[in-house]
C-alpha positions in Angstrom: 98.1 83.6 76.9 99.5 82.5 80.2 101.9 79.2 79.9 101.2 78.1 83.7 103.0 74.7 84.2 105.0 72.3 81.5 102.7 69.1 80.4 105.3 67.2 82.5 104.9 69.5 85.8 101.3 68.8 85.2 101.4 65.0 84.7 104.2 64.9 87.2 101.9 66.8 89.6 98.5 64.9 88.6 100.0 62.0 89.8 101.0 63.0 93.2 97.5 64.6 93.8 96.0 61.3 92.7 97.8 59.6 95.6 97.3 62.4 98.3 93.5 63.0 98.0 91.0 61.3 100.1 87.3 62.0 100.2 84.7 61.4 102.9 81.0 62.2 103.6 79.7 62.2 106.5 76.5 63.5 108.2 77.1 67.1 109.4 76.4 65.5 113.4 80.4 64.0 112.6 81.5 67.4 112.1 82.9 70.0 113.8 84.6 72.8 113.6 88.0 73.7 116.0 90.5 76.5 116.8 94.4 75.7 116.7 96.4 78.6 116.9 93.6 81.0 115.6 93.4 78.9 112.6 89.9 76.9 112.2 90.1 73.5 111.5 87.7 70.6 110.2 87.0 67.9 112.7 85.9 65.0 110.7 84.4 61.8 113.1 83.5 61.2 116.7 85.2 62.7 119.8 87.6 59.8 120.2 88.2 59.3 116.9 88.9 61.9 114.6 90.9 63.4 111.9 91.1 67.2 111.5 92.0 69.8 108.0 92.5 73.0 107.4 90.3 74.8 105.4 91.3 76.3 102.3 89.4 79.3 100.7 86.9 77.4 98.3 86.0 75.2 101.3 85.6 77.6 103.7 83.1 79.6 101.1 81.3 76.5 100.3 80.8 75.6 104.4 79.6 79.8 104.9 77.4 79.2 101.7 75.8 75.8 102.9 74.9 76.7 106.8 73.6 80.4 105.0 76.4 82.7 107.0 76.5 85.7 104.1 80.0 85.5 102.9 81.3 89.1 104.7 80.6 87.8 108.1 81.8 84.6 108.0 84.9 86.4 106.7 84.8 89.0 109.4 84.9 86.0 112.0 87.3 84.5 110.2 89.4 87.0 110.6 88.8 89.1 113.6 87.4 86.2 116.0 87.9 83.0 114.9 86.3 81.2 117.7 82.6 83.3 117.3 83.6 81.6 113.9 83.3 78.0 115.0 80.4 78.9 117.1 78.2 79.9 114.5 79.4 77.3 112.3 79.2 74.2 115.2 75.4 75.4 115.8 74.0 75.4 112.4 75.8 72.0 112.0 74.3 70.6 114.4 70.9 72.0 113.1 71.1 69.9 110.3 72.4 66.1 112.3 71.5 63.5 109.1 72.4 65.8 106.5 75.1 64.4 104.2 78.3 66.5 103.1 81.3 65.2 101.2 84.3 66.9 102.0 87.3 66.5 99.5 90.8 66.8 101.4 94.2 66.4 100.1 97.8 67.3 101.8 96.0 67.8 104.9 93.3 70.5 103.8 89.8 70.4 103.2 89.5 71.4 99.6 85.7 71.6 99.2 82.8 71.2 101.1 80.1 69.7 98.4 76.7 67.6 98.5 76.9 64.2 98.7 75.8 63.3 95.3 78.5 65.0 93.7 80.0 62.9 91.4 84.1 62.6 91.6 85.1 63.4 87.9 88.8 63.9 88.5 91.6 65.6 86.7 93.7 62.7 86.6 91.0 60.9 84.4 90.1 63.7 82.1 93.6 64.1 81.4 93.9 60.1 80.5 91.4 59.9 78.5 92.4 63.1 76.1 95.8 63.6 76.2 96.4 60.3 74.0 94.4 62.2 71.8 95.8 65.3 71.6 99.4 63.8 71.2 97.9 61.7 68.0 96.6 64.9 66.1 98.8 66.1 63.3 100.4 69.5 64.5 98.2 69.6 67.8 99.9 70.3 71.3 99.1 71.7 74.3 100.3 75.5 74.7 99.5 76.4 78.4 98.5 74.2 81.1 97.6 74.8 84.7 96.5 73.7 88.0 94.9 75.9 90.3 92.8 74.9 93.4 89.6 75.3 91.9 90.3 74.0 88.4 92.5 72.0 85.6 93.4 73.7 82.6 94.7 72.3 79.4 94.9 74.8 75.9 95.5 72.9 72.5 96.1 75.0 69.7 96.5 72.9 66.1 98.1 75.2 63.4 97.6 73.5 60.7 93.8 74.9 60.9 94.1 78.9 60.8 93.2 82.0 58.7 93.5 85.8 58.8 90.9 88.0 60.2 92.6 91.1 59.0 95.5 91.2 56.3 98.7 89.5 58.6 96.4 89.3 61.1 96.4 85.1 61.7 94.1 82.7 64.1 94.9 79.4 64.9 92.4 76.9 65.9 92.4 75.0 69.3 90.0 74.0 72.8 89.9 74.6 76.2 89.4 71.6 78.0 89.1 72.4 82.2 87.7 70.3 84.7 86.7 71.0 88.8 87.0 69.1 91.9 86.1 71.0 93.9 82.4 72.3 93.0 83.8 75.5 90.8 82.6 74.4 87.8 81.8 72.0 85.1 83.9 69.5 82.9 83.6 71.4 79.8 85.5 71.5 76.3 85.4 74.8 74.2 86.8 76.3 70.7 90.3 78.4 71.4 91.6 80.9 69.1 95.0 81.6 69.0 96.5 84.8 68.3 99.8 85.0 66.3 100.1 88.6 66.2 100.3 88.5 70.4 99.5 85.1 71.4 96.0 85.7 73.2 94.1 82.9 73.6 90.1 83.4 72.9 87.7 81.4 74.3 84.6 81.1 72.3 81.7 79.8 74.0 80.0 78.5 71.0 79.9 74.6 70.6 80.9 74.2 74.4 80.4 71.0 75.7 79.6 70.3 79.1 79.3 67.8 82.0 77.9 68.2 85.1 79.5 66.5 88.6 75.7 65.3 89.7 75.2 61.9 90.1 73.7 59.8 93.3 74.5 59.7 96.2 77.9 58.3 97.1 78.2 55.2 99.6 80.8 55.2 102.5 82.5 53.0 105.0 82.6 52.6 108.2 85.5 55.7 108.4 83.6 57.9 106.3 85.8 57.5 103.8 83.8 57.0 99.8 84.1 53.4 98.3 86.4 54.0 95.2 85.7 51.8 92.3 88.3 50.2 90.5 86.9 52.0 87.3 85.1 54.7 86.4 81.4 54.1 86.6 79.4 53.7 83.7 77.7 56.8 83.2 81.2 58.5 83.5 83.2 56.2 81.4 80.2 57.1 78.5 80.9 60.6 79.5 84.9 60.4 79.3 84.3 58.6 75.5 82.2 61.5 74.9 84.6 63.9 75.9 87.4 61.7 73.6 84.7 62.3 70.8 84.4 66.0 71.3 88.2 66.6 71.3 88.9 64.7 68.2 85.8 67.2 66.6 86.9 70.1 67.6 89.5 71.3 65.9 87.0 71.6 63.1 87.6 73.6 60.1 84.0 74.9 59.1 83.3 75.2 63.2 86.5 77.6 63.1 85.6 79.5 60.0 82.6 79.9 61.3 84.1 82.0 64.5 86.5 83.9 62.6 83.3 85.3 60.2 82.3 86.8 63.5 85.8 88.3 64.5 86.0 89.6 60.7 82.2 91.1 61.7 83.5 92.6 64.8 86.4 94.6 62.7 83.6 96.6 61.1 82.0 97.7 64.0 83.6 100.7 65.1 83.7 103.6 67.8 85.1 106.8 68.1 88.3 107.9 69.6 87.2 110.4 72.3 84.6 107.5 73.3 86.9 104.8 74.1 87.8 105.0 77.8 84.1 105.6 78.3 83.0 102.7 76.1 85.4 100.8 78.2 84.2 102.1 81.5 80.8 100.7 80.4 81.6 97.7 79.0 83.4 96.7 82.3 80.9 97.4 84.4 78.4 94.9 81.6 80.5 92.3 82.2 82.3 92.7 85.9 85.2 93.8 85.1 86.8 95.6 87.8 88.4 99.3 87.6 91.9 98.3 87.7 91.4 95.8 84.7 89.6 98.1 82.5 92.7 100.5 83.0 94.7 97.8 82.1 92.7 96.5 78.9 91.9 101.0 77.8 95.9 101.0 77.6 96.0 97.9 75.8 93.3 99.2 73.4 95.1 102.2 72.4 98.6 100.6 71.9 96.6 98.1 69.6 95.4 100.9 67.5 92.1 99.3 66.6 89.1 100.7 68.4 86.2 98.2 66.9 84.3 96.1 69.1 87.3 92.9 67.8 90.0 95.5 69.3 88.2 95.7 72.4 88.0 92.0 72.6 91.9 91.6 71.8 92.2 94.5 74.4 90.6 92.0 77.1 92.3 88.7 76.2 96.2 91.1 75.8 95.6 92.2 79.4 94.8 88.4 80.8 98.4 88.0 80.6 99.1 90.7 82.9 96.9 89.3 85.7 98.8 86.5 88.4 95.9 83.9 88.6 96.1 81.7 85.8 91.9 81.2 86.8 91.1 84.8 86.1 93.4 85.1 83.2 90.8 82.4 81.5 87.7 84.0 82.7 88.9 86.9 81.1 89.8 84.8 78.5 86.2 84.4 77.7 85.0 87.5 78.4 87.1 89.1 75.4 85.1 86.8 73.1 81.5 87.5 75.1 82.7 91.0 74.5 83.3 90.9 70.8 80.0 89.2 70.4 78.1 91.4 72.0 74.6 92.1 70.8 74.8 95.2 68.5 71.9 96.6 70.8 74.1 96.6 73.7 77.1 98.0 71.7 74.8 100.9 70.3 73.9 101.4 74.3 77.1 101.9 75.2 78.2 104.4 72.9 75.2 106.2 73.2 76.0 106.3 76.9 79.8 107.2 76.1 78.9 110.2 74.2 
């Protein structure tokens, strides 16, 4: 498992980001979009009174995806003629005068480019409302933290709740909590194992609980700038007790038992030696895994010794570690348990195919 930040860089830096953001929406006739030194930037207000942001990459997908530019030209622009860029994206804004868009900045930057009912659940809160939590559980604590641009990440493992899947084999039981900003996902909270024998992290995908940033529409100034209420609003204060609910459940011992019956299942289903790199070929492909990665996770495979569909699984979730982003070391993550869950239909496919 990647360790990412300290829970005191991440409080330390959830604070700061609390103070820097600022959110607007505005109707798409206040925006525009401007070249400074081959860079495109946001224009945000009238002529005479603006404020312009760079564009990160999330935003700049979300604005291609919104005015319908397919994502390899906008890119090309982007990259090869920035103003034919700001051409295409100043006429399909202006196309669309009274339609709404929040835009999320912070430092400076446009960070998303969203609908303007999406409702603000932010990191900062999530974090408030279960981190008292976590630090009251008896042997609980948060292993690897992160953030990312697109996403907050917090891993709680609680040893006092684990078992073996094969002899010396251990799992401890834990959760995934993550949250977005920025459009990229939901505010969800999942079952993590814990891996002594390597310290993967597992992501199962069973009990997941999840909250989506839809709400109505959000009410602005006179700036553009969205009225912030001095607490959260009631629909999300229910959610964030929910959430606190959730966390306190889910280190749960017959929910964990539960998931380690279906790792001791996946030991038993096996495949042959001279099949692997095939099976592994395959199984990437299933599941978008890209070439370089399933070279990574074969090797992995064959050090580990055990070719069942769980040894493929810890194959995946070993290799996450090797990756740099801290987001696709968690996708992948929870793909090794999607993997070692497979249907047995699509595991006899494979094989079939590897032979």
């Amino acid at each position: 498992m990647k360790t990412g930040r300290t829970l005191q860089e991440l409080a330390i830096e959830l604070d700061r980001q609390s103070g820097a953001k600022r959110d607007f929406v505005v109707e798409s006739g206040a925006l525009h979009m401007d070249i400074v030194d081959e860079q495109p930037e946001l224009r945000i207000g009238a002529y005479d009174a603006y404020e312009a942001f760079g564009l990160n990459e999330i935003a700049h997908r979300q604005v291609g995806q919104h005015l319908k530019i397919p994502a390899q030209y906008y890119d090309r622009m982007r990259h090869e003629d920035p103003g034919l860029l700001a051409t295409n994206v100043n006429h399909w804004l202006s196309r669309q005068l009274t339609v709404r868009r929040m835009v999320r900045t912070m430092d400076g930057v446009a960070r998303a480019f969203l609908s303007d009912r999406y409702r603000r659940i932010d990191n900062y809160e999530v974090a408030q409302a279960v981190l008292p939590i976590i630090g009251a559980m008896d042997g609980a604590s948060v292993v690897s933290c992160e953030l990312t641009d697109s996403r907050m990440y917090l891993k709680v493992v609680n040893p006092r709740i684990q078992a073996e899947v094969n002899k010396g084999d251990v799992v401890q039981a834990g959760i995934l909590i993550t949250n977005s900003e920025v459009g990229q996902g939901s505010v969800t909270v999942s079952p993590l194992i814990y891996r002594l024998v390597c310290t993967n992290g597992m992501i199962a995908e069973d009990g997941r609980l999840r909250k989506y940033h839809v709400g109505k529409a959000n009410e602005v100034g006179e700036d553009y700038t969205i009225f912030r209420d001095e607490t959260v609003e009631a629909d999300d204060r229910a959610f964030l007790m929910k959430i606190e609910d959730t966390v306190r459940a889910a280190v749960d011992q017959v929910r964990f038992e539960q998931i380690v019956d279906r790792m001791r299942e996946a030991t038993q289903v096996k495949m042959r030696p001279q099949d692997a790199p095939k099976v592994i070929e395959l199984a990437a492909t299933e599941y978008r895994i890209s070439q370089d990665e399933s070279k990574g996770i074969l090797g992995h495979l064959i050090d580990g010794g055990d070719l069942s569909l769980y040894g493929v699984g810890n194959a995946v979730t070993r290799f996450s570690q090797d990756v740099e982003s801290y987001d696709r070391a968690t996708e992948l993550e929870t793909l090794g348990w999607r993997i070692m869950t497979m249907p047995h239909t699509l595991w006899r496919r494979l094989n079939a195919a590897a032979v």
